[in-house]
N, C-alpha and C positions, 0 to 999 in steps of 0.2 A: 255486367257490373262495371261502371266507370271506376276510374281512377284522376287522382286529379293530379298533375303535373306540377310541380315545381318551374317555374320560370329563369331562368339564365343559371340552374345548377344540377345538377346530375340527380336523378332520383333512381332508386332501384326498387322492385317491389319485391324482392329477397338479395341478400348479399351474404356471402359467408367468405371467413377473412381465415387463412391460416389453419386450416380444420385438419387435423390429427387423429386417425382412427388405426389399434394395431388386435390382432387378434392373435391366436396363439401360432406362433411360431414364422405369420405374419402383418407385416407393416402395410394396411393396408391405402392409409393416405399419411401424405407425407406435405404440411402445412398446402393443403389444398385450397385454393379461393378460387370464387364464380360470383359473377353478378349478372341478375336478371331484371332486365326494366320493362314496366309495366306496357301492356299493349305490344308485346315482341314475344317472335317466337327462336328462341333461342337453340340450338343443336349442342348437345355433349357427347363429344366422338375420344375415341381411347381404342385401343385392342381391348382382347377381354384381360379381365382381372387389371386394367388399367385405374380404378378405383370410380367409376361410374354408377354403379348401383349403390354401392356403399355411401357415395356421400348423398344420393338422392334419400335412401333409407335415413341419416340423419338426419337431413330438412324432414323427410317424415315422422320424426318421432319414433324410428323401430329401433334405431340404436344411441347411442349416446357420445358425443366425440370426448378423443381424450384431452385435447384442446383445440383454440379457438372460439371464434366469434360468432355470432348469426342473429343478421339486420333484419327484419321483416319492415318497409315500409320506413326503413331510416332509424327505427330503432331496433334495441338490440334483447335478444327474448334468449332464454333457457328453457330448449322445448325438451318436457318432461314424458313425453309420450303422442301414441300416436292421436290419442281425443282430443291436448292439448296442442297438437301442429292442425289438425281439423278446424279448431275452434281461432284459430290465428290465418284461416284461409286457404293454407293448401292443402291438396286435393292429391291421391298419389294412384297412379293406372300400373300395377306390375305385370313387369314383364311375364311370368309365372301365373300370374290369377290369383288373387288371393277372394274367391268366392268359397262360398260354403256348398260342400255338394249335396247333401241333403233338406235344403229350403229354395225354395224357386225363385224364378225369376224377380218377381215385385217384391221377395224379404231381399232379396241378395241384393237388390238396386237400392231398396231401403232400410238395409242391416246397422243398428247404430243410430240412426234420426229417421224412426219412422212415425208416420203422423197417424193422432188420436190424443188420446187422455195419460194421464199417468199409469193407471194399472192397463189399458186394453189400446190395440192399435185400429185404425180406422182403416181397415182394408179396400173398401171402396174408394177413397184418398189414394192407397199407395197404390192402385194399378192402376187407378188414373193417371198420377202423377210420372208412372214406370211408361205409360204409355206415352205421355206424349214429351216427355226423353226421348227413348225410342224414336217415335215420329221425330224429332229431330237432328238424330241420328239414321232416319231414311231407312229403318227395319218397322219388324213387325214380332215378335216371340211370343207364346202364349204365356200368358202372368203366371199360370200354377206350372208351368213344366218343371220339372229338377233340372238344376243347375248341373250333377251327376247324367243326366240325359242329352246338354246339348252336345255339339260340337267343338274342339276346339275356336273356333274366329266368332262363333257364339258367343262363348263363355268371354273373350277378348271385349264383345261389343256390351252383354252387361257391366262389365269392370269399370268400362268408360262411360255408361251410362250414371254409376253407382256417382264416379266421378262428380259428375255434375249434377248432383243433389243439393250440395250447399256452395252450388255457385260460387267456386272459388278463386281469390284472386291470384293463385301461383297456381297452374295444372302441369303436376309433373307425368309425362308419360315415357316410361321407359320400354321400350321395343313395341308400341302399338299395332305397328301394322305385322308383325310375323308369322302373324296366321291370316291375314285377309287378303283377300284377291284384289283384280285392280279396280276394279267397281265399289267397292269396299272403302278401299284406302282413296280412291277420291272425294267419298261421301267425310269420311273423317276427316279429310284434307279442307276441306267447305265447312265443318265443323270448329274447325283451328282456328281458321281464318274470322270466323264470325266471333268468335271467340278475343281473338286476336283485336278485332275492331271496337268490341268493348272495354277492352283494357287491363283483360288478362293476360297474365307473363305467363308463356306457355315453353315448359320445358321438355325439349323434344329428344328423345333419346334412341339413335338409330345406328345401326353397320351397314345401311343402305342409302350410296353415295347419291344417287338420284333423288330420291325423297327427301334429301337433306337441304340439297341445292335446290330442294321445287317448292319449300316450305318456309329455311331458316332465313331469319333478319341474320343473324350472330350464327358463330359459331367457334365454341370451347372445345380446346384439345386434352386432355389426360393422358400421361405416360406415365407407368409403374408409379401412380399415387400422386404426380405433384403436376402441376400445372406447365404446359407446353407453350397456350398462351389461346385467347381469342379476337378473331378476327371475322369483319365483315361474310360476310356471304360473295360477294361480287368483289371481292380483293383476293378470293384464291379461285384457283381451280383443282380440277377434280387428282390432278398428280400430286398438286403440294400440299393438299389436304391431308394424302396420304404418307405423304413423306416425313409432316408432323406426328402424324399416329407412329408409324414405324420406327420414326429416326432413322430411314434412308429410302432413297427414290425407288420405287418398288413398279414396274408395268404393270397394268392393268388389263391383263386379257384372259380370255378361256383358252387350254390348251389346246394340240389339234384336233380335227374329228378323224374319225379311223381313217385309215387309208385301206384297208383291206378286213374284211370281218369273215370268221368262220363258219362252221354249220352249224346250222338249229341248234340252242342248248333248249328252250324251253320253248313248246311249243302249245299252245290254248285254243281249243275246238267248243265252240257252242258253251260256254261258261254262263250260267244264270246264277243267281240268287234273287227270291221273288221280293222286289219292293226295292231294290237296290241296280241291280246291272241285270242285262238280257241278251242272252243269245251272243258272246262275245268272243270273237275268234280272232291270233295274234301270234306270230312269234318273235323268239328275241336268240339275236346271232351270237355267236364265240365273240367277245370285240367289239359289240355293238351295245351304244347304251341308246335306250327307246323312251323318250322321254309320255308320260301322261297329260297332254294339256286340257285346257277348256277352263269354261265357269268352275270354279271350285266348290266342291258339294256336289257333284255328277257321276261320280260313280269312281270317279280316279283310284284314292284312298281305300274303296270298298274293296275295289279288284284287286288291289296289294296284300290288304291284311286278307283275302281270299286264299289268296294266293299259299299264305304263310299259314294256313290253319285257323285261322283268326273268327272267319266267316264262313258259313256253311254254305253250299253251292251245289251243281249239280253242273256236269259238263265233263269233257278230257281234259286230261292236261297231261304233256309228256318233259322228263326232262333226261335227257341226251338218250331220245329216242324211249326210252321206257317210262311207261305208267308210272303216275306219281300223284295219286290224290292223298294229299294230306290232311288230314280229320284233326291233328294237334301241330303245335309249331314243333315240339320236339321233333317230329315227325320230319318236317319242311328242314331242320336243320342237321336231322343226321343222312338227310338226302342231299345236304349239301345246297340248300336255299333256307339264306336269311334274311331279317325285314330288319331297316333299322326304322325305328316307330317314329311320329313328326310331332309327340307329344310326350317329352323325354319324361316330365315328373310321373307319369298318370302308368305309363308302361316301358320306359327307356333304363328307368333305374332305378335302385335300391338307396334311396333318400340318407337312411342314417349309417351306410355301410361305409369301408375304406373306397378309394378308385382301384386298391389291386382286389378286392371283393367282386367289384361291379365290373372289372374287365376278365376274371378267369373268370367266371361263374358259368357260362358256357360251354365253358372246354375243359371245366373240370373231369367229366366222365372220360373223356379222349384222354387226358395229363395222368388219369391218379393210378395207382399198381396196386393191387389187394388191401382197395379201401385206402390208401396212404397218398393224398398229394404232394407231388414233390415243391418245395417250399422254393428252393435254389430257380428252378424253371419257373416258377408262378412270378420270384420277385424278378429276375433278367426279362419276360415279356412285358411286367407291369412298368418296368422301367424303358423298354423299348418302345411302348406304344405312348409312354408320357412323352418321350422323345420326339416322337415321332411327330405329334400333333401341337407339341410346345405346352402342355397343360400344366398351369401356372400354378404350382403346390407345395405346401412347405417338405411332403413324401408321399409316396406310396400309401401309407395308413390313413391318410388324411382323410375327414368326410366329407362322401361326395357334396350334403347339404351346404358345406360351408363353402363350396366354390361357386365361383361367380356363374353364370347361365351359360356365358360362350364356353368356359371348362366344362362343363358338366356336361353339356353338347358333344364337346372332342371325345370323354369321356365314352360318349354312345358309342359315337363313330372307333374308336381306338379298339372296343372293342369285339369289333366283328372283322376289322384287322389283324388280328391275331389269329386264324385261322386262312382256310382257303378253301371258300365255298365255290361252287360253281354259278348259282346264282345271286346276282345283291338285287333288291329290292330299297330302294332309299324314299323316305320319304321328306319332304323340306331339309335336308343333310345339313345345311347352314345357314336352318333357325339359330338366331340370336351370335352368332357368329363374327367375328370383326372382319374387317376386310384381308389383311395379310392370312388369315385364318381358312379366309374361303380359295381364296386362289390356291392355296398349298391341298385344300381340300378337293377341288375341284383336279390337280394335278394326282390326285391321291385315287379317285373315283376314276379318274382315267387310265388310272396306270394299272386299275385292277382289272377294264375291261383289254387293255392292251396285252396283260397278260392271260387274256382267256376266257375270263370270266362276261355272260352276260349281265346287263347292268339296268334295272327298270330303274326311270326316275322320276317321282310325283313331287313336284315344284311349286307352290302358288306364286312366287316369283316369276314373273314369263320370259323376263330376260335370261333367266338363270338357265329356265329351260332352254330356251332358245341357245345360247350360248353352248350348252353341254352336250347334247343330245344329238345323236347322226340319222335319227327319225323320231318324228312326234305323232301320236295317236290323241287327235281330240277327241273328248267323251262332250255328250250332252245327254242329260235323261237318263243315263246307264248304258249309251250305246256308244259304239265307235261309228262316228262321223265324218269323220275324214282323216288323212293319214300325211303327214310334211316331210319332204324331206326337211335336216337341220338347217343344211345352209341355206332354203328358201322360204324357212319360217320367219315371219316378222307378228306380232304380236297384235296387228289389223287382221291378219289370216285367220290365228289361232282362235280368237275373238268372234270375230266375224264368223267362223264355221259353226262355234257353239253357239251364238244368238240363232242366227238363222235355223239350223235344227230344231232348239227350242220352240220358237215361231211355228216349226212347220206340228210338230209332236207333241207340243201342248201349251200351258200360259204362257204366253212373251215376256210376262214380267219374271217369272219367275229364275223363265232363263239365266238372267241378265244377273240375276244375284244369288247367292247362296241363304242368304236368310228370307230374303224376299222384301218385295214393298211395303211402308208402312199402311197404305192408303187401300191395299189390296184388300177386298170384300171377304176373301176365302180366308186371308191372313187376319183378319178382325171377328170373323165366325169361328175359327179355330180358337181363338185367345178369349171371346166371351163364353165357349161352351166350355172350358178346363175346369169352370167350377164345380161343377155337380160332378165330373167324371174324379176329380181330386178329392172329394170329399167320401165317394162310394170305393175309392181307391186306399184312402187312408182306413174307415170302416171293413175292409171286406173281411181281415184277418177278424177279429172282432165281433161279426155277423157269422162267420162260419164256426167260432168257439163255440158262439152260445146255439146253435145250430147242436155240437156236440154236445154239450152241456143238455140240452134235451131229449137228444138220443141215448145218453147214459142214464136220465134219469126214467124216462121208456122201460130202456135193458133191467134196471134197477127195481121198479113197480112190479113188473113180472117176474120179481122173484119173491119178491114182501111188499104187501100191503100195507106197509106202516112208513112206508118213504113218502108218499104221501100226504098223511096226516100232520094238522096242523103243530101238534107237540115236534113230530122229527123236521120238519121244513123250520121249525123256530130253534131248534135244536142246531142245525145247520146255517143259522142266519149268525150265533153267535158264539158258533165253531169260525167261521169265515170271521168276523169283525174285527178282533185284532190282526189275524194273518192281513187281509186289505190293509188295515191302517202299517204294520208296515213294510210290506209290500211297496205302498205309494213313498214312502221316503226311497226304497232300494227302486224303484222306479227314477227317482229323482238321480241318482247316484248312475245307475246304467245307462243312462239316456246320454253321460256324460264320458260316456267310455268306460267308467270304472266300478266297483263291487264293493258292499259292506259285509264281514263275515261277523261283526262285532256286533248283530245287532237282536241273536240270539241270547248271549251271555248278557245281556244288557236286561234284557225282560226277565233275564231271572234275577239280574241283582234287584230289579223295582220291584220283586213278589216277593223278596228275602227283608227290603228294606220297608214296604207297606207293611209287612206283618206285626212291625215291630211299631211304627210310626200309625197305624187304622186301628190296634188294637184296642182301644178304651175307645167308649160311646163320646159323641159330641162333635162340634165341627172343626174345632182345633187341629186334632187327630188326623181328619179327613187332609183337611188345608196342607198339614205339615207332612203328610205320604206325597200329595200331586206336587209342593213344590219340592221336596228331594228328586221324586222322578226326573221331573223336566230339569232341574239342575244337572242331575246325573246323564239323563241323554244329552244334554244340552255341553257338558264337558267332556262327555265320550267321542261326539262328535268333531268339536274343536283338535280334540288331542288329534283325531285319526286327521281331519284338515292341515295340520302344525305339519304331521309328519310326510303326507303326501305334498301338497302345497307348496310348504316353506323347504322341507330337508329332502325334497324330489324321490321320496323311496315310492316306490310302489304301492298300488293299492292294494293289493292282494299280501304284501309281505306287511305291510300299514296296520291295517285291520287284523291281520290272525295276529299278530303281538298284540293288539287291544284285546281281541278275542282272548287271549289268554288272561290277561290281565284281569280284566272282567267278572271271567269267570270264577278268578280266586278269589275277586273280592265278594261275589255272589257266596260263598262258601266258607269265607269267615264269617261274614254274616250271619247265615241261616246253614249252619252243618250239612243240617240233613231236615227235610220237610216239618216244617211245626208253625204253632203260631196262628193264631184267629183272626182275622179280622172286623171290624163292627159293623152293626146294622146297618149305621147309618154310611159307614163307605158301600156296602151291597147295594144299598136304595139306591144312591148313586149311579152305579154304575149298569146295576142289574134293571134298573128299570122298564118295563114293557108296556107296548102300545100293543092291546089286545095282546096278544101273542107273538108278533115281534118286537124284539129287543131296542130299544133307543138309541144305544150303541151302534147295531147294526144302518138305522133308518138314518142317522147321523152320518155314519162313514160313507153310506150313498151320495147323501147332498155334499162332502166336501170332496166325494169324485169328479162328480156332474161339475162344478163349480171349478175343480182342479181342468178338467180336460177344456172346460172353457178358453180356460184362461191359458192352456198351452194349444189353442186353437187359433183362436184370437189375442191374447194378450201379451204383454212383452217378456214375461217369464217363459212359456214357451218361445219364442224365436229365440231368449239366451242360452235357455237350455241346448235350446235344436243345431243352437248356432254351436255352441262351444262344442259342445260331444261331436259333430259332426267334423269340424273342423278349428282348433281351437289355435290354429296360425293365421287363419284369415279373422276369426273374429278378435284375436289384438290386433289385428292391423286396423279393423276400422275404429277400435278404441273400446271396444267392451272390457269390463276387468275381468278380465277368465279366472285370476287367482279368486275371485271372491264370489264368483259364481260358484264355482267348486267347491269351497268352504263351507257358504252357505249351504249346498246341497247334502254335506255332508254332516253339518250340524239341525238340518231337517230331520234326515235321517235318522240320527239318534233320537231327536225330541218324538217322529211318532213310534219308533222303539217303546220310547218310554211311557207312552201313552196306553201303546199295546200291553206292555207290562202291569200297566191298571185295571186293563178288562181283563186280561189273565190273573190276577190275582184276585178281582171279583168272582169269577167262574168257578175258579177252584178251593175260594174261601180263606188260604193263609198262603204262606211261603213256603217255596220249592225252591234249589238253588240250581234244578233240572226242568225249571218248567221251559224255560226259552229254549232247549234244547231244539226240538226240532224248527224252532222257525227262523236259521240260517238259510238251509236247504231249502226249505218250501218258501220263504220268500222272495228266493231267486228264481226256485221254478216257476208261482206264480206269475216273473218279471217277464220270463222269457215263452211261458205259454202263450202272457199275452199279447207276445207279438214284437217285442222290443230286442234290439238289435244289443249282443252285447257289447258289438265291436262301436254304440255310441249314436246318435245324432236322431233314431227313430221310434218310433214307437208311439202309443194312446196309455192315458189314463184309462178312458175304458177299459181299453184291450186288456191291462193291467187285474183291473176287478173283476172281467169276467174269468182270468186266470184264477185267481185267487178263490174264486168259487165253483170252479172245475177242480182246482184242488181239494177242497172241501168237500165237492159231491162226490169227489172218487174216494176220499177216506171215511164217509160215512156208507156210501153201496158197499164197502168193505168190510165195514165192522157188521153188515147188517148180512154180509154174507157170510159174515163169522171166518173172515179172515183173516190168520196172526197176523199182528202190529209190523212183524219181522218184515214180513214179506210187501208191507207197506211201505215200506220202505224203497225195494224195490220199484215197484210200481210207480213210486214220484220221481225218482232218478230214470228210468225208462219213460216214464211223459216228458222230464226238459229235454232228454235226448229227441223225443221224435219229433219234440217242437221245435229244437236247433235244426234237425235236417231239415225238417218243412218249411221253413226259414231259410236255409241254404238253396235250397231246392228252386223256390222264389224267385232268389234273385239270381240264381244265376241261368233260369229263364230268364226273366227281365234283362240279362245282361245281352244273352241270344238274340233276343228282339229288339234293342236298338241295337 
């Protein structure tokens, strides 16, 4: 995208002047200004919690400043959000990822502006378009993979693919390269650069002084919120740089490497895991840290969280001379080996907890005396290790979410300093890390193995490694390839050992990168065959219901012959017909994380208020019962949206206060069952084609038609998107609050619907008839197949629950089973459909 220059006067393609941002307890910028001019690539360096992410998230629309200005392009805009900072040109790469892990690769690159029509997306368009992104970004990823399946530096290269969708004139990237290797970070670096040439202001955000000076035109300093100052690229060097971050001259070097190291603490014999690492033998001294190099994606990582219980394996392993295989990590850490993880949100911490939460939480079992933690000890270590690492906090109770990435980081590390393991396991320790942050960490990681402790460390930084490490073991392929000393490791060695490996033990290209070539044959067959395997993948829960569903109704023939006949299968078609109808609203509602309880007492208020509204012949009567329904669900709805929504309560405490409410008014209404309704409402609703219900053949086609369209269309990716993850999807600009409203005024409306065919069936008002279709419209949700924890699940899957439920409550009655005990029986099928569910994924979890 050009830009067009101004001639003998300063033009910026963003500037913000004076910018004010304070959150509770604190001030996070303090009259902050930065300008970025078109075609430059600009650096914003700060320690952490120096106000870097925070004013980037302003230009993006995540938050709002409390004052100040912001020029896009010369003029000056009030960005209201993150759709409207998109739709003004900038583009924003987080440091964190803000992808959704349950929709793949092609929604997540084109989450928010995906191409097609109004109601349906054009999928062959967006893997196209996902692909040749990718291609030039120099990968390859299969389009249907979960986003929940790649890798960390994966998930990094979709964000920045997602980036450059609407060719934006400001690309902010905040810590880009933190998970990429060096092959990686050069291909993005040629990225920038091209980038750079068309006439995008490209804002680079790093604590990596190399990269900074290999990339930035400019470069902006932040200190505790307010501006330090910026200067050229080629007017500082790499001390004074620092000396701006810090406010004082700081050296720049790695501690020293051991001078003497003890016996074996941990020693690894023949270690495999099949598909991952082979045959791996290693050990690691009293005082020695052994660093893991190579291609990143070789097995490094694999061997760590092996190590830690993480990864199932097969092999010895000894730690201070005795057997130690560990099956769980609990296990690895009351043996005195901990991992710190190199993807702190996903497995390093507890998101909405305090930092004194997220740092005892391990050593609670060791701290507490007859169930009792001592509060005095929890708050003195939580305060020692804040100290310790300088983590920038208004206290101790603070949430960990609210801190900046480099605290949340120390956070990790802080807390496996508070004990005294004998083994550490570190992986990337000083991701997203500022510089004074790493050296003190780096003295930190040394001073544990000078005390004793062996030290593994898995680095994609190679300097880092190099710098740290008193031997290196490179992997390629899952095997150890060669072995360095530290001080004769240079990063052509390290490099160079895992190419060549590669070369010799299988593709060459693959070697060379962790994602692989875009152009690679094998990497383009893997990404066109995802379709059929993702679509037999979303179906299989689905396909094996109705698998059951025929075996029941098998077991059920051979007991009566009347399950069969056309009268009890019509019978059961319009037993099932409201339960699906709504079912599919509380489908809509769990897909999104959350549950309607209010949607039982709502169908009896529509049988209490039809009775009264269908009772006399004509079509008035009719007219005026369907629109109180759909009023009534349609307000029940709202209300339970207002209070989830708007006044942040809970779903579950939301809905049972509707649920009450509801119910009573079902009950002023119609006391107790009475009441007729007319001919011509039965005709209506009762109507059959042959011997199935209309009702029933109805609620199929607006299945088929629903799943479509959460297949293909853009109500499923919002649906999939928000339930899944409803912080990345406001980040790309979706309205999550109205998603959810929506979903839950669906909700009541086919409530209210359902309450129609219920009150045709049964003839008048009940203020007990919606009674049981709380419970079974949830088990239905969850028989078929949907996640309640949000983001998964089929329409199908949905209806063939809904009619597993229906064929177990009629082989019931037909086996002259109390009602009571039916009861039972439905609560005992969502349970074993929640394990079978559990069950799933955490295989799936095993297997990547």
């Amino acid at each position: 995208m050009q830009h067009d220059m101004a001639v003998g006067t300063e033009t910026y393609a963003l500037e913000l002047r004076g910018i004010d941002k304070s959150f509770v307890g604190v001030k996070a910028l303090k009259g902050a200004s930065f300008a970025c001019r078109p075609g430059e690539v600009h650096a914003l360096m700060g320690e952490n919690g120096a106000g870097k992410s925070t004013l980037m998230r302003v230009i993006a629309g995540v938050w709002k400043p409390d004052a100040g200005t912001i020029l896009i392009q010369g003029r000056e805009v009030q960005i209201t959000g993150p759709r409207h900072s998109q739709g003004l040109g900038i583009a924003m790469v987080y440091q964190d990822t803000r992808l959704v892990p349950d929709l793949d690769v092609a929604q997540n690159i084109w989450l928010g502006r995906e191409p097609g029509g109004a109601i349906t997306v054009d999928r062959r368009a967006m893997e196209e378009g996902a692909r040749t992104i990718l291609t030039r970004l120099g990968v390859a990823l299969p389009m249907n993979r979960l986003v929940r399946d790649l890798e960390v530096a994966e998930r990094q290269i979709v964000e920045i693919a997602r980036a450059l969708t609407g060719e934006p004139s400001v690309l902010i990237l905040d810590e880009p390269t933190s998970a990429l290797d060096a092959a990686e970070i050069e291909r993005l670096f040629s990225i920038v650069t091209e980038l750079k040439r068309q006439g995008t202001a490209v804002i680079f955000i790093s604590h990596r002084l190399p990269e900074v000076f290999a990339i930035a035109d400019r470069i902006t300093v932040l200190k505790d919120g307010e501006l330090v100052g910026t200067v050229d690229r080629q007017a500082v060097d790499h001390e004074k740089l620092v000396a701006m971050m810090v406010g004082r001259d700081l050296a720049l070097a790695y501690p020293p490497r051991a001078q003497a190291v003890g016996a074996e603490r941990l020693k690894v014999e023949a270690l495999s895991s099949p598909g991952l690492f082979n045959n791996l033998s290693f050990g690691v001294r009293a005082g020695e840290i052994v660093g893991f190099g190579g291609i990143q994606g070789n097995g490094q990582a694999d061997v760590a969280r092996a190590l830690f219980g993480l990864v199932p394996c097969a092999g010895s392993v000894m730690l201070d001379a005795n057997p130690a295989r560990f099956k769980a990590p609990a296990h690895a850490i009351k043996a005195g080996l901990v991992y710190v993880p190199g993807d702190r949100h996903r497995e390093g911490l507890f998101m909405p907890h305090s930092i004194r939460e997220n740092l005892s939480v391990p050593h609670l079992a060791e701290w507490a005396g007859l169930g009792r933690i001592p509060a005095g000890r929890e708050r003195q270590e939580t305060l020692d290790a804040m100290s310790r690492f300088a983590i920038k906090a208004a206290s101790g109770e603070q949430a960990v979410r609210t801190l900046s990435g480099g605290n949340q980081q120390k956070v990790v590390l802080g807390r496996w300093t508070v004990g005294d393991p004998k083994v550490y396991v570190f992986e990337d320790p000083t991701r997203g890390v500022d510089v004074a942050t790493k050296l003190e960490i780096y003295r930190r990681i040394r001073a544990l193995a000078d005390a004793g402790a062996a030290v593994i460390l898995v680095a994609s930084d190679l300097l880092e490694l190099i710098g740290l490490s008193d031997r290196i073991l490179v992997f390629s392929k899952g095997r150890i390839v060669d072995e360095i000393a530290g001080a004769e490791a240079t990063e052509e060695r390290i490099v160079g050992s895992a190419v060549e490996a590669g070369r010799t033990h299988g593709d060459p290209q693959a070697a060379t990168s962790l994602i692989g070539d875009a152009t690679t044959p094998s990497a383009a067959a893997k990404s066109g065959s995802a379709t059929g395997s993702g679509l037999l993948s979303r179906y299989m829960g689905p396909l094996l219901l109705l698998v059951l569903i025929a075996l029941l109704g098998l077991a059920t023939t051979r007991y009566s012959d009347f399950f069969l006949t056309s009268r009890n299968l019509s019978n059961i078609a319009a037993q099932v017909a409201p339960l699906a109808l709504v079912a599919l609203g509380q489908f809509c509602v769990v897909v999104l994380g959350g549950i309607d309880l209010s949607v039982g007492p709502l169908i009896s208020l529509v049988t209490a208020m039809a009775s009264f509204l269908a009772a006399t012949e004509g079509g008035a009567g009719v007219i005026a019962a369907i629109g109180a329904a759909l009023a009534a669900g349609a307000a029940t709805g709202l209300v339970n949206a207002f209070m989830i929504v708007r006044l942040k309560i809970p779903d579950l405490i939301a809905t049972l206060a509707t649920y009450s409410v509801v119910f009573g008014l079902a009950l002023i209404v119609r006391p107790s069952p009475g009441g007729l309704v007319s001919d011509d409402f039965l005709d209506l609703f009762e109507t059959s084609l042959g011997s199935v219900p209309v009702a029933a053949l109805a609620i199929v086609l607006v299945y088929i038609a629903f799943e479509y369209l959460m297949l293909r269309g853009r109500l499923g990716q919002r649906l999939y998107a928000v339930g899944s993850s409803s912080e990345a999807s406001l980040a790309v600009g979706l309205r999550t609050a109205w998603i959810r409203a929506a979903a839950y005024v669906f909700c009541g409306i086919c409530a209210a619907i359902a309450g129609l065919i219920v009150t045709a069936r049964i003839g008048s008002g009940d203020p007990q008839a919606g009674s049981i279709f709380t419970l079974a419209s949830v088990t239905a949700v969850v028989v078929g197949g949907v996640s309640v924890f949000g983001g998964r699940g089929t329409a199908i899957g949905v209806l063939l629950g809904a009619v597993a439920v229906g064929v177990m409550q009629n082989a019931l009655n037909l086996m002259q089973v109390s009602a009571y005990y039916q009861y039972i029986w439905t609560g005992g099928l969502t349970l074993l459909a929640v394990a079978g569910y559990s069950l799933r994924l955490s295989r799936k979890k095993k297997r990547s």
